[in-house]
C-alpha positions in Angstrom: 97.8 105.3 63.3 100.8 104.9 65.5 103.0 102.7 67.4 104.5 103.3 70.8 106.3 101.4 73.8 106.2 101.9 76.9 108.7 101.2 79.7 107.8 99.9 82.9 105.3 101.6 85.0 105.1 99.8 88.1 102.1 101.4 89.5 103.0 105.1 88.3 99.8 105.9 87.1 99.8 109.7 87.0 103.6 109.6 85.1 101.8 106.9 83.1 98.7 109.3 82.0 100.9 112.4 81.8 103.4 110.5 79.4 100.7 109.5 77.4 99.2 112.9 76.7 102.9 113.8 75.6 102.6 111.5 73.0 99.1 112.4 72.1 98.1 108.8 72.1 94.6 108.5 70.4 93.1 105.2 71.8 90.5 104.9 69.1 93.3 104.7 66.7 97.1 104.2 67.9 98.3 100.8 69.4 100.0 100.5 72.5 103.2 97.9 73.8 103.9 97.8 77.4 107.1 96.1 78.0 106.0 94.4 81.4 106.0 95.4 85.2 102.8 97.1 85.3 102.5 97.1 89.2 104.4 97.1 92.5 106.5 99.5 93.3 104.7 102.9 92.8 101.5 104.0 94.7 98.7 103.1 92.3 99.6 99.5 90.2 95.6 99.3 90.7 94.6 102.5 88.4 97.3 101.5 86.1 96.6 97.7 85.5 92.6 98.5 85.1 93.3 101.9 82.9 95.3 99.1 80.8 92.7 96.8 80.6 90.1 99.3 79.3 92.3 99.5 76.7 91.0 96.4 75.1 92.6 95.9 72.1 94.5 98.7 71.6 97.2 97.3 74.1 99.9 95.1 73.9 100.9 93.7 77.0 103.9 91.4 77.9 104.7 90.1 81.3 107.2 91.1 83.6 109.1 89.5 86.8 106.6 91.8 89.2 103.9 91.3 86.7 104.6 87.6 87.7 104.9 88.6 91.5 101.4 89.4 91.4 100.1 86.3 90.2 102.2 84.5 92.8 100.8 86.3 95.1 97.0 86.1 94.4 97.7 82.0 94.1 99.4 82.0 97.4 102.6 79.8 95.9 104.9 79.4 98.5 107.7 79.7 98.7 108.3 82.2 96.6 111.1 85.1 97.2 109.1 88.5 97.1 106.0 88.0 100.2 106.7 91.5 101.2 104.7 93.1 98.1 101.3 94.7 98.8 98.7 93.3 96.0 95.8 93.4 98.5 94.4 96.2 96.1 94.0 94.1 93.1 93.3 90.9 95.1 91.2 92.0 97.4 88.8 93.9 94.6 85.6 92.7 93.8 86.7 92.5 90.1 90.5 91.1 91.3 89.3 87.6 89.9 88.9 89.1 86.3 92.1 91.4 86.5 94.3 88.0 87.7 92.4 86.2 84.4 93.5 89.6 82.3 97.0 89.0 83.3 97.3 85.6 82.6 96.0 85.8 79.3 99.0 88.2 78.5 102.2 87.7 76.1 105.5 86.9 77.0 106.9 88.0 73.7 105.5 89.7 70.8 106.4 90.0 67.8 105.4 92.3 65.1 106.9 91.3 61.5 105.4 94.2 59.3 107.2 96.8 62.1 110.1 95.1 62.9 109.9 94.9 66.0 110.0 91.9 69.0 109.4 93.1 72.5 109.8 91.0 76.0 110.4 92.3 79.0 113.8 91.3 79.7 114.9 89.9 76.5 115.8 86.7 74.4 118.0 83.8 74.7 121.0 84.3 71.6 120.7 80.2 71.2 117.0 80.4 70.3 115.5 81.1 67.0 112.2 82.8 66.1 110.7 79.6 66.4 112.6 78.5 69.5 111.0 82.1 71.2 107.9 81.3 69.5 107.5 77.8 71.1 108.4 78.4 74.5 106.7 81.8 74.5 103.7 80.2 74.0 103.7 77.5 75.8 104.5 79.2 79.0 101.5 81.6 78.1 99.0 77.9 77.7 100.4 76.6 81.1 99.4 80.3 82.7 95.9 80.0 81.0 95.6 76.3 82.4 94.1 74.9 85.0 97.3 73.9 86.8 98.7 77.6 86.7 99.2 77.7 90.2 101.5 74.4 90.1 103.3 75.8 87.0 103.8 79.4 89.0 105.0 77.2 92.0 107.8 75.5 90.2 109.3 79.0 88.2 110.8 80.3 91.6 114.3 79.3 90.7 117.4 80.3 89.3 118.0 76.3 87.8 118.6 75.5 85.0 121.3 78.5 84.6 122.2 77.2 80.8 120.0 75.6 77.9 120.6 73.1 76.6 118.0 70.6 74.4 118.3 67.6 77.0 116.5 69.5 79.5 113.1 68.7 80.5 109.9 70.5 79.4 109.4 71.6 82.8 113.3 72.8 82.7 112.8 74.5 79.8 109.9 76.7 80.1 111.4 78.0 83.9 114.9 78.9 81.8 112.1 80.7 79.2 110.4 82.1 82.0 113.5 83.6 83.8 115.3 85.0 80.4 112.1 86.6 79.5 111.7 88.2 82.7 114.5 88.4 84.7 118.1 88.3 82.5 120.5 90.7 82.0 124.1 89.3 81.9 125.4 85.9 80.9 128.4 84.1 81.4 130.9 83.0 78.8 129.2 80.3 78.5 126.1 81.5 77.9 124.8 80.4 81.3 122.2 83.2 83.3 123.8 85.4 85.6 121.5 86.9 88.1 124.0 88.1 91.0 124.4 91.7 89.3 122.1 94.6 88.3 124.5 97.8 87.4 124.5 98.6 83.9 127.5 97.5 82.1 129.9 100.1 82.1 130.1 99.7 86.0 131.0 96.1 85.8 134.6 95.2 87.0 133.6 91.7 86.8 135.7 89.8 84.1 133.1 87.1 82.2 130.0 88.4 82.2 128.7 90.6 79.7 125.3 91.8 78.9 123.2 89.2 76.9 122.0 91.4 73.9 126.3 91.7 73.0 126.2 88.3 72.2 125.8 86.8 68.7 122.0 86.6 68.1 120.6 85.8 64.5 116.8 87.2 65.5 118.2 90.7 66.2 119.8 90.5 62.4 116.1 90.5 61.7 114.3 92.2 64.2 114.8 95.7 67.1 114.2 94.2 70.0 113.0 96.3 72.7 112.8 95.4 76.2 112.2 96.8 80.0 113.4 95.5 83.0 117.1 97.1 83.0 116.5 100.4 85.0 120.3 101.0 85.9 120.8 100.4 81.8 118.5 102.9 81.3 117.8 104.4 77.8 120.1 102.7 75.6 119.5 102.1 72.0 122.3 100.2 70.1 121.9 98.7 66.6 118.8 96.7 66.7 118.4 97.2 70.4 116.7 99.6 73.2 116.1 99.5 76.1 113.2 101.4 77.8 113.1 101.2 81.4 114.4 103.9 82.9 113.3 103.9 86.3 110.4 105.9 87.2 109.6 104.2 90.1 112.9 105.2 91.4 111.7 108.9 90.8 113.6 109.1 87.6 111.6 109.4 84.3 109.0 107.3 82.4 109.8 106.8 78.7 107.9 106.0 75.2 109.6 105.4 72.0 107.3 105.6 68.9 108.3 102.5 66.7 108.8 104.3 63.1 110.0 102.9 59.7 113.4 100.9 58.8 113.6 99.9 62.7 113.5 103.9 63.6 112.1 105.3 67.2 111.4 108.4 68.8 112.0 108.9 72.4 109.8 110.1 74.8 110.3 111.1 78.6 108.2 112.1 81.6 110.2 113.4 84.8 108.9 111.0 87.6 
């Protein structure tokens, strides 16, 4: 049995299969972690989010900013910043109810101890602790699983609160949780969420910022932590870090690592 990751697909179903027959992945035996975004910007996020699902248990799923954009969008929240994705697709299907319920009941984080490994889409706060990412992870997974998801949905769609702090409300808390699992990338000095760039960092003239995983964190003493999201980062694997997303829906490729002993991968790549 193995272990891979994927990077974000974004309705790239053909790369998708292709880079999965590269790998040789054997569904009745090898486990599969998809590192968020499974729709939107490529042509099929349909083929790709029900190939997924047939899956079953052999997939790993955690949820992305888009994958979030979705359920926005099938729950009408308004307002909300991204109106001008097509979903009709997936909502429109007769099955759309059961592929929005698939989707909710997805991870935000997951954690594998006797790998590891911890994967989110965009990453982890350095504040939290295991238990910290274990709590809010969680939670944010119950109140998408509840029956007020679409007024939980409708209060995320904000870049407040910007730092963490214990003060801050539950309500508070879980959108900071929400955003820095799905959306972070650089932080202030202070720690506070910086969502005003995208490049990766060695194109960053901007004095202050640096990328969040740099940053003193005790759960990547412990874990790898492997995330999407980053596309301009691109493959980047330092210390207990990679990075995975590396832009096929921007026509570049589509990438797997293979999670191997003492915190050991091996890349993968399919030309997009």
């Amino acid at each position: 049995m193995s272990t891979f990751a994927i990077g974000d697909i974004q309705g790239c179903y053909k790369e998708f299969r292709s880079l999965l027959n590269e790998i040789k992945f054997n569904k009745n035996k090898d486990i599969l972690w998809l590192a968020g975004d499974l729709v939107n910007r490529g042509p099929n996020s349909f083929d790709v989010i029900k190939y997924v699902m047939d899956l079953e248990s052999r997939v790993i799923t955690v949820l992305g900013n888009h994958d979030f954009y979705l359920l926005a969008s099938y729950y009408k929240v308004d307002p909300w910043p991204h109106k001008n994705n097509n979903f009709n697709e997936i909502i429109d299907d007769p099955n759309g109810d059961k592929i929005i319920n698939w989707l909710k009941n997805q991870k935000m984080v997951h954690i594998d101890k006797y790998l590891g490994f911890i994967i989110a889409h965009a990453g982890i706060y350095p504040k939290w602790s295991l238990e910290d990412i274990n709590f809010l992870s969680k939670n944010i997974e119950k109140k998408l699983q509840g029956e007020n998801c679409y007024y939980f949905l409708k209060s995320l769609w904000s870049d407040e609160p910007k730092n963490w702090h214990e003060e801050l409300s539950e309500d508070e808390k879980l959108t900071f949780a929400v955003n820095v699992f799905t959306r972070m990338r650089y932080l202030n000095k202070d720690l506070s969420l910086d969502f005003s760039i995208k490049t990766k960092p060695d194109d960053l003239k901007i004095d202050g910022k640096c990328p969040w995983f740099e940053y003193k964190n005790e759960v990547l003493n412990e874990f790898k932590m492997i995330i999407g999201h980053w596309s301009t980062l691109g493959y980047y694997e330092k210390n207990n870090f990679v990075s995975i997303d590396t832009g096929c829906a921007w026509g570049k490729k589509l990438t797997a690592i293979e999670l191997k002993k003492n915190k050991k991968v091996k890349r993968y790549q399919v030309t997009c």
